[in-house]
C-alpha positions in Angstrom: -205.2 71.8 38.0 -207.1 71.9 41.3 -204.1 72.5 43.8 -203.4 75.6 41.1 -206.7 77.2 42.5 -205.7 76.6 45.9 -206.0 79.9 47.7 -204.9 79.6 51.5 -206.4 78.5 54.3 -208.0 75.0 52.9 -209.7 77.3 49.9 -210.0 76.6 46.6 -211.1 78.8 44.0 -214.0 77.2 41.7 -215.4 79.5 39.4 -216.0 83.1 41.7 -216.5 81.0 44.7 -214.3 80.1 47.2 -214.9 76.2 48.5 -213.4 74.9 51.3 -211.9 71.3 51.9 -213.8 70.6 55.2 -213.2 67.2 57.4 -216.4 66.3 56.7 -216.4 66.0 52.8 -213.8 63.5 53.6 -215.9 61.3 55.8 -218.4 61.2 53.6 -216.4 60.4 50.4 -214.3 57.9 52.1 -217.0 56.5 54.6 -214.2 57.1 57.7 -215.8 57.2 61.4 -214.0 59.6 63.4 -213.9 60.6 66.7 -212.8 63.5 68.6 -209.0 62.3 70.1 -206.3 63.9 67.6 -203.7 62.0 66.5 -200.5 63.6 68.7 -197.6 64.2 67.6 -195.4 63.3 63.9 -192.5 60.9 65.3 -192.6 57.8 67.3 -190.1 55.0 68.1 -190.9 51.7 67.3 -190.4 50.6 71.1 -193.4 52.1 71.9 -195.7 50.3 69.4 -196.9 47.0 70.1 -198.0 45.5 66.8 -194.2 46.4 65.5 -193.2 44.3 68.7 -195.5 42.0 68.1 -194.5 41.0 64.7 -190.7 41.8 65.1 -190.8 44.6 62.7 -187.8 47.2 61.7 -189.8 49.1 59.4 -193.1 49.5 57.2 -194.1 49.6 53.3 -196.7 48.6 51.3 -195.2 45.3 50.5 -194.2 44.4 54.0 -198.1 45.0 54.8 -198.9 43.0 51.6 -196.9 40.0 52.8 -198.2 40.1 57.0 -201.7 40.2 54.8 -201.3 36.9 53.3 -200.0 35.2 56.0 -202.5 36.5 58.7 -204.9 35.4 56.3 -204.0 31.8 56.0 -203.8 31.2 59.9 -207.0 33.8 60.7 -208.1 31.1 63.5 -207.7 33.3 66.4 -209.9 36.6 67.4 -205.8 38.3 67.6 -205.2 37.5 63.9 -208.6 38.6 62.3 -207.9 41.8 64.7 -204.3 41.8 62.7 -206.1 41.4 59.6 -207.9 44.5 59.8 -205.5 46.4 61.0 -203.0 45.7 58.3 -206.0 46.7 55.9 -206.0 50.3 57.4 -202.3 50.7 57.4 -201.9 49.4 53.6 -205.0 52.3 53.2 -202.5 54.6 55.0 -199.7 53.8 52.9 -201.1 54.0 49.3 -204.1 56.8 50.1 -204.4 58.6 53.0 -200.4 59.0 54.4 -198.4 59.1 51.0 -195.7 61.1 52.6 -192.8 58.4 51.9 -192.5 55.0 51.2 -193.0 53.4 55.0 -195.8 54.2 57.1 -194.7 56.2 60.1 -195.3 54.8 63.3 -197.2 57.3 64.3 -200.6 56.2 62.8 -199.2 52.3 63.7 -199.4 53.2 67.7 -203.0 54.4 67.3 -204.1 51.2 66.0 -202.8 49.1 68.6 -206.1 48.8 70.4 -208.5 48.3 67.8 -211.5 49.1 70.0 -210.2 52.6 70.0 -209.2 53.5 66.8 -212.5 55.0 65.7 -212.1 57.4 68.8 -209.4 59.2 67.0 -209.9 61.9 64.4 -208.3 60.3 61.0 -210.4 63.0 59.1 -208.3 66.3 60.2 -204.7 64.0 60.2 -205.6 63.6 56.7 -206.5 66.8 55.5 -203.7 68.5 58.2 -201.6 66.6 56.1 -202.4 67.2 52.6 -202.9 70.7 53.3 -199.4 71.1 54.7 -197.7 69.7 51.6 -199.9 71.8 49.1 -198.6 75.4 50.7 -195.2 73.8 51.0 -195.0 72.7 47.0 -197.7 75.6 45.8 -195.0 76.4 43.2 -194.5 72.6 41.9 -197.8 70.7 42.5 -195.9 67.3 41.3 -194.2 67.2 44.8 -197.6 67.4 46.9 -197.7 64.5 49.1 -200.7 63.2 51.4 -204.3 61.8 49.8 -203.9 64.7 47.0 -206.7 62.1 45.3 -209.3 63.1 47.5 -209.3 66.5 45.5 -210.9 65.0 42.8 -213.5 63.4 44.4 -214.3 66.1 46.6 -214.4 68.4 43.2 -217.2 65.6 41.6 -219.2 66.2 44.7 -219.1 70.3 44.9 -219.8 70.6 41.2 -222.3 69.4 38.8 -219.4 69.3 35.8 -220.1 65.6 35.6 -222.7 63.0 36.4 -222.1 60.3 39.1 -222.6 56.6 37.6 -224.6 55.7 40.2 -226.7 56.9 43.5 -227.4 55.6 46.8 -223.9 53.9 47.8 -222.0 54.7 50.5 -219.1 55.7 50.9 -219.2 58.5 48.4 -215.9 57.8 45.9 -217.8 54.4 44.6 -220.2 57.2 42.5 -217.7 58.6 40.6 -215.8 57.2 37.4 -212.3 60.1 37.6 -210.8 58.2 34.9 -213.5 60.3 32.6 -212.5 63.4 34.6 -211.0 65.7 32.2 -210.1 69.2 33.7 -208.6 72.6 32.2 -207.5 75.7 33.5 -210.2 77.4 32.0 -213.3 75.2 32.8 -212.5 75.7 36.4 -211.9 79.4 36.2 -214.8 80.1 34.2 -217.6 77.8 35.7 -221.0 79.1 36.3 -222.2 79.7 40.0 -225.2 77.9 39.4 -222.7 74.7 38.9 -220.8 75.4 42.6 -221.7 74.2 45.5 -219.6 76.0 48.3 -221.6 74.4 51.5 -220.9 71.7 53.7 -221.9 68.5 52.3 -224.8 66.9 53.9 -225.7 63.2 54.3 -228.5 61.7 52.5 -231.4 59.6 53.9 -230.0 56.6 53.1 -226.6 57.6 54.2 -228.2 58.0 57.7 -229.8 54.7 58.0 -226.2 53.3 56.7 -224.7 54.7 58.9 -226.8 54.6 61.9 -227.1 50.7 61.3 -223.7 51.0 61.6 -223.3 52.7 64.5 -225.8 50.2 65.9 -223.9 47.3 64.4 -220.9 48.5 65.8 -222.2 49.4 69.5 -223.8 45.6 68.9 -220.6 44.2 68.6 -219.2 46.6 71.5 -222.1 45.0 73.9 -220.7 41.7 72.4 -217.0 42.2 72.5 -217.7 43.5 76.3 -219.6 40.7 76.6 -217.1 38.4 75.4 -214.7 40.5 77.1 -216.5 39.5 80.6 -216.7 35.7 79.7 -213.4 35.3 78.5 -212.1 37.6 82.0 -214.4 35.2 83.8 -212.5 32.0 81.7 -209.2 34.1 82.5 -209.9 34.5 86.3 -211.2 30.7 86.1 -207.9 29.9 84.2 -205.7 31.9 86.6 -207.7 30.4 89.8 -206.7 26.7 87.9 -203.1 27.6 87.5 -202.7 29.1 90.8 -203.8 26.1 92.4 -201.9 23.8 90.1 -199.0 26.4 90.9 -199.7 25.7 95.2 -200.0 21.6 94.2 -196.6 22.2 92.2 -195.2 24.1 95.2 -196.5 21.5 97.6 -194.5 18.9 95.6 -192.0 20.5 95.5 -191.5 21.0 98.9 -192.0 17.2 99.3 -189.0 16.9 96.7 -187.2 19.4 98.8 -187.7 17.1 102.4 -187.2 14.3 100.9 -183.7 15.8 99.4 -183.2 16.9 102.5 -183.5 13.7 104.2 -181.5 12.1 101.4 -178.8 14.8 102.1 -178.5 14.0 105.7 -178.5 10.3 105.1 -175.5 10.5 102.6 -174.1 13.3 105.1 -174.1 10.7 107.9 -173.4 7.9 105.6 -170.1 10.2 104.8 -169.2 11.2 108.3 -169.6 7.5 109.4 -167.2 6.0 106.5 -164.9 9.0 107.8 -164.7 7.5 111.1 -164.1 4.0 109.8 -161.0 5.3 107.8 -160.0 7.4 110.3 -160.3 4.4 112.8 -158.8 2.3 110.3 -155.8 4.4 109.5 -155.7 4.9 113.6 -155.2 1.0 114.0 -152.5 1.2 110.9 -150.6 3.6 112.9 -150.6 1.3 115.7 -149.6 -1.6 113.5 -146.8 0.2 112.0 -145.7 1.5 115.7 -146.0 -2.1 116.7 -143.5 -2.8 113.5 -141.2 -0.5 114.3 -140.0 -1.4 117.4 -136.6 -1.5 118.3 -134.5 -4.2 117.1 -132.6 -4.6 120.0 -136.1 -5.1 122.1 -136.9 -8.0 119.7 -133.2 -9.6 120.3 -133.6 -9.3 123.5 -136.5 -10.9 124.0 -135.4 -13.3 121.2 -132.3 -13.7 123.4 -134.1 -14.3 126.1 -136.5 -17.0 124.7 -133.5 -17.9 122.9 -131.7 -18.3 126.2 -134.3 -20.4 128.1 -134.5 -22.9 125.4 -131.2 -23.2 125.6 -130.9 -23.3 129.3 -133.7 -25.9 129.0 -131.5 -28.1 126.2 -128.0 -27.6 128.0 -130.0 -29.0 131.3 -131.6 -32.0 128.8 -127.8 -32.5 127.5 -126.5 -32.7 130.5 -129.0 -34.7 132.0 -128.7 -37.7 129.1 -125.4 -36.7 129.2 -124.9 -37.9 132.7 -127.0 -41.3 131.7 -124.9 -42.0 128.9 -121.9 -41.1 131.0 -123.1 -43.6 133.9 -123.6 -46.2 130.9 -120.7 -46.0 129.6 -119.0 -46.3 132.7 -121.3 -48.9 134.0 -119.9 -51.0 130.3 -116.4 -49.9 130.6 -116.7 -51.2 134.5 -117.9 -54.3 132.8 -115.3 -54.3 130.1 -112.6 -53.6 132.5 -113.4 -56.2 134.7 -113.0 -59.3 131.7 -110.0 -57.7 131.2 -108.8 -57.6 134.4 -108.8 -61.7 133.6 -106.4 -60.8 130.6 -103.4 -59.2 131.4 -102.9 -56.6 128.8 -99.9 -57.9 127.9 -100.8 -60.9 126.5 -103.9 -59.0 124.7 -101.0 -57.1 122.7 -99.2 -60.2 122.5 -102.1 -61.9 120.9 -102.7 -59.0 118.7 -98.9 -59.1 117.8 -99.2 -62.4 117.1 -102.0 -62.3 114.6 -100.4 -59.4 112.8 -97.0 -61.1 112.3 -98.5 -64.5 111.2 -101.0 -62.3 108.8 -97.4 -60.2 107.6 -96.0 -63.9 107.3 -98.7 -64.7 104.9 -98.6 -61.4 103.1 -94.6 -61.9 103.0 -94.8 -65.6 101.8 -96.9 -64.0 98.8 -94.6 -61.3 97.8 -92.3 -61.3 94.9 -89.1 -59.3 95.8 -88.5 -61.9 98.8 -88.1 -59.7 101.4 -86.4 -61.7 104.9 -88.6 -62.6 107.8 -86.7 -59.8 109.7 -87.6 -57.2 107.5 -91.4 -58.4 107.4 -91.6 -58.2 111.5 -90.3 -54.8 111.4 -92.6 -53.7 109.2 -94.7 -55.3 110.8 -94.3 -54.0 114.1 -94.1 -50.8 112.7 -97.9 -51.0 111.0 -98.9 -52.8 114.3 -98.0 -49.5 116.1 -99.2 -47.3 113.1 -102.5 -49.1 114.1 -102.6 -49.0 117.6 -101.8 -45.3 117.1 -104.8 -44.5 114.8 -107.2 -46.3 117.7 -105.7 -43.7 119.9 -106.2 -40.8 118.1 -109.1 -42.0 117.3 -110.2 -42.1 120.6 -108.8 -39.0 122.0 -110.3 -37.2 118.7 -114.2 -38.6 120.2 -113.2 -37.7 123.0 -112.1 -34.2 122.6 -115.4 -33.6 120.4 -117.4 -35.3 123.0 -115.8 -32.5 125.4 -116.3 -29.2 122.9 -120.2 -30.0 122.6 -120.8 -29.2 126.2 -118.1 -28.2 128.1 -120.4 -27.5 131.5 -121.0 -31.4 130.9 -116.9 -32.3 130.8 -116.4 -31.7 134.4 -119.1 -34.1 135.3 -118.0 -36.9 132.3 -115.2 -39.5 133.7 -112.7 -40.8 131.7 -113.7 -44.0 130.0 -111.9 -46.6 130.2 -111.0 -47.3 126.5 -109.7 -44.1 126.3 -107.5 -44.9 129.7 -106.5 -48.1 128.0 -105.7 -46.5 124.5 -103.6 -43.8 126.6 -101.5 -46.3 128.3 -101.1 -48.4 124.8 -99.8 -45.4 123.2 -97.6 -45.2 126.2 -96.2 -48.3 125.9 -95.7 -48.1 122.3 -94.3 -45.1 122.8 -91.6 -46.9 125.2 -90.9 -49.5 122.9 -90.1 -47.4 119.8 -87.5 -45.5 122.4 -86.3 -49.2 123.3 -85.9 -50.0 119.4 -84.2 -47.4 118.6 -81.4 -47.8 121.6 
């Protein structure tokens, strides 16, 4: 019934008078410290908040707040999250009170509380009333849709009239006097109040509203003294901190560059290690070369020299064979001297006659013994014949010795004379030779 008396300007008709919704009714009723720096500007991007960095946050409602609430609460230990605490009080206050525009809090009024030392620099009074009023002229003709702290009209119509009686003095803020759930307003008791009953003038603080307050301000520039205080100890402990990390930084550096020599040195080590094991396989596949040059020379070269070791043994054995060679030789023909001179004492005639003779009286024997009776003729021929069938086997016998004797070292026949067994067997086979010729005529 209240935004239907609105008349322009932040007016409201109450009765015949005109009241206006001033910044400072609000302070009072809502106990809100402002300052003099206006809240700029209606849009702002997240990126440029910090808390919203901070906490990793895409957007802002009352139970998002509700929910950081509780758990800033139950790890409060730092000076940060009591900081958070109090901030996330002010923005659900924003979000259910004074900033009812939507459901999320714009982040707008988020960026402003980023430093919390400031935020009672800023004027929160005007942003709020600027607000409200703007949504009462734009939904004049359908009051349902007004957005902003439309409760603050209530309050600020309890403190302008007398049309009911608080439930109790002297507390601060202002709202904790009033009971607007017995608040029970018509068209016509607003229209028609008495002038006596409207207060159109600023309101005014109380005595004990000033002493609040100014123990308050004291209380507050107390803890400003403190905070700067604080704030110098803990740059001190910062500067202190940053003096301890830079030097543990220079002692980290310092090690470090130890780590980095003694790399270093450990580089060059393995590097020469590397270039020395280099050399080695180089040197070693060097000398492989050479041994595998060494292996592959010629054939021929080899068989020559091969030939010619080959051929100075030999040399050196054909001169020892000829050499014992020549001593047999000389004792052979020493013992065949010897030989030849007993039988120079028996003619060889009567050698092959006693050789004759045995064999015919050994065929005589073998004839006596046979059974087909063969004549004594017949016996002698045969045996004659086996007598020269002998003496010709001793002969080529002989001559075979001798011709082997000849193809082992032919350099060494020209110096050999011919024994004289093998004279003797030459001139046997001669004579039996003859005698077969005489047999036969």
């Amino acid at each position: 019934m209240i935004l239907k008396q609105y008349r322009g300007n932040g007016q409201f008709l109450i009765g015949s008078k005109l009241v206006e919704l001033r910044v400072s009714d609000i302070q009072l009723i809502f106990g809100i410290i402002s300052g003099k720096e206006k809240i700029s500007g209606l849009y702002c991007s997240r990126n440029k908040v910090k808390f919203a960095r901070r906490k990793n946050l895409q957007r802002l409602d009352q139970q998002g707040i509700k929910s950081l609430i509780t758990e800033q609460l139950l790890k409060s230990n730092t000076k940060r999250d009591i900081e958070d605490v109090a901030r996330l009080l002010c923005m659900f206050l924003c979000t259910t009170l004074f900033f009812t525009s939507s459901a999320t809090l714009s982040w707008v009024y988020v960026k402003h509380m980023d430093d919390w030392n400031k935020m009672k620099n800023y004027d929160w009074g005007t942003s709020i009333k600027d607000m409200l009023i703007r949504s009462i002229e734009k939904n004049i003709s359908d009051p349902w849709k007004v957005q902003g702290c439309a409760i603050l009209l209530l309050y600020w119509f309890c403190e302008h009239t007398q049309i009911m009686q608080p439930k109790t003095e002297l507390v601060v803020p202002r709202f904790l006097k009033w009971d607007i759930s017995r608040l029970h307003l018509q068209d016509y008791q607003i229209g028609n109040m008495a002038d006596e009953q409207v207060n159109e003038d600023e309101l005014t603080t109380t005595s004990e509203e000033d002493l609040i307050y100014k123990m308050q301000i004291e209380q507050e520039e107390g803890e400003e003294e403190q905070e700067e205080g604080e704030d110098e100890d803990e740059e001190e402990e910062e500067e202190e901190k940053e003096e301890e990390e830079e030097e543990e930084e220079e002692e980290e550096e310092e090690e470090e560059e130890i780590i980095d020599q003694q790399n270093e040195i450990e580089q060059e080590v393995i590097h020469i290690e590397e270039e020395e094991y280099e050399e080695e396989q180089v040197r070693e596949e060097k000398e492989m070369q050479e041994e595998k040059e060494q292996d592959a020379t010629p054939l021929k070269h080899v068989l020559e020299e091969g030939n010619a070791r080959g051929n100075e043994q030999e040399e050196d054995l054909v001169e020892e064979g000829e050499q014992e060679v020549i001593h047999n030789g000389q004792e052979e023909e020493k013992e065949e001297k010897e030989k030849e001179g007993q039988r120079d004492a028996t003619p060889l005639e009567e050698v092959v006659e006693e050789e004759r003779g045995d064999s015919i009286e050994k065929i005589v024997e073998e004839g006596d013994s046979a059974e087909e009776g063969d004549s004594i003729e017949k016996v002698l021929e045969e045996g004659e014949s086996d007598d020269d069938t002998e003496m010709n086997d001793m002969f080529h016998t002989a001559e075979a010795v001798h011709e082997q004797f000849q193809s082992t070292n032919q350099s060494a026949s020209t110096f050999v004379p011919e024994t004289q067994f093998s004279k003797q067997a030459r001139d046997h086979q001669t004579a039996v030779e003859d005698d077969s010729e005489f047999g036969e005529s």
